[in-house]
N, C-alpha and C positions, 0 to 999 in steps of 0.2 A: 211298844216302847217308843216314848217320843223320842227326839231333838236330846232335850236337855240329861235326859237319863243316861243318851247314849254316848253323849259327852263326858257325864260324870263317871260311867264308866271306862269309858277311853284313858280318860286321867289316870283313872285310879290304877289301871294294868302300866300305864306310862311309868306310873310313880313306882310302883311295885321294881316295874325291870329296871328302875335306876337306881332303886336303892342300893345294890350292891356295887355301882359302879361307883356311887358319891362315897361309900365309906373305902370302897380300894382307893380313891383319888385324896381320900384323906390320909389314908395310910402313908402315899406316895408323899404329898406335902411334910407330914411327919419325918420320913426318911431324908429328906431334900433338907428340911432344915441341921437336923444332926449330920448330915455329910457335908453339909456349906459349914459348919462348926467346927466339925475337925480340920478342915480344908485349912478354915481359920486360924486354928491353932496350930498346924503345919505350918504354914506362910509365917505365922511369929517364932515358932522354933528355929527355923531356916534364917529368920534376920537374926536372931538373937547368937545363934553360932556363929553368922557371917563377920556380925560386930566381936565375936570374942577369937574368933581365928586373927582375923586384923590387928587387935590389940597385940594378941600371941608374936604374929608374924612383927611389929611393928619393936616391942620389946626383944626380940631374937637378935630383929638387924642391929639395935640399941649394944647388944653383949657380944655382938659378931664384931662392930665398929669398936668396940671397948676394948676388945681382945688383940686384935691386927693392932692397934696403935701400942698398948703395952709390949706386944714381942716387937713391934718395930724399935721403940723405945730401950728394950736392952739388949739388941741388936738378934735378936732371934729370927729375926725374919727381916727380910730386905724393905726397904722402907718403898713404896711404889712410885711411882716414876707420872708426873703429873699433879701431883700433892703439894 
């Protein structure tokens, strides 16, 4: 066996025992993009409550302010001091 056979064959056991590393490293790439996906759509779930709890809370203080000044108004509640 020369040189070049014993190369070809070297290769070819190389190729052999990586094949099943490159297709686990593909499986891994596959999972890594669907879990970077959901991550993604987590991260937009999470803003998109952040923006609708703010509104909530924002429109609460709005009927909280609305309500104090009506009972201050027909004297239900003591008007506050600083106003």
């Amino acid at each position: 066996m020369d040189n070049i056979e014993l190369a070809t064959l070297i290769r070819g056991i190389i190729k052999e025992e990586l094949e099943p590393i490159n297709d686990r490293l593909g499986i891994l790439e596959i999972k890594h993009d669907m879990t970077h996906r959901k991550l993604e759509n987590v991260e937009f779930s999470m803003r998109s409550m952040e923006h609708t709890f703010k509104k909530d809370i924002h429109k609460l203080q709005d009927a909280q302010e609305t309500l104090i000044a009506v009972m201050e108004a027909k004297g239900i509640l003591p008007k506050a001091e600083g106003q």
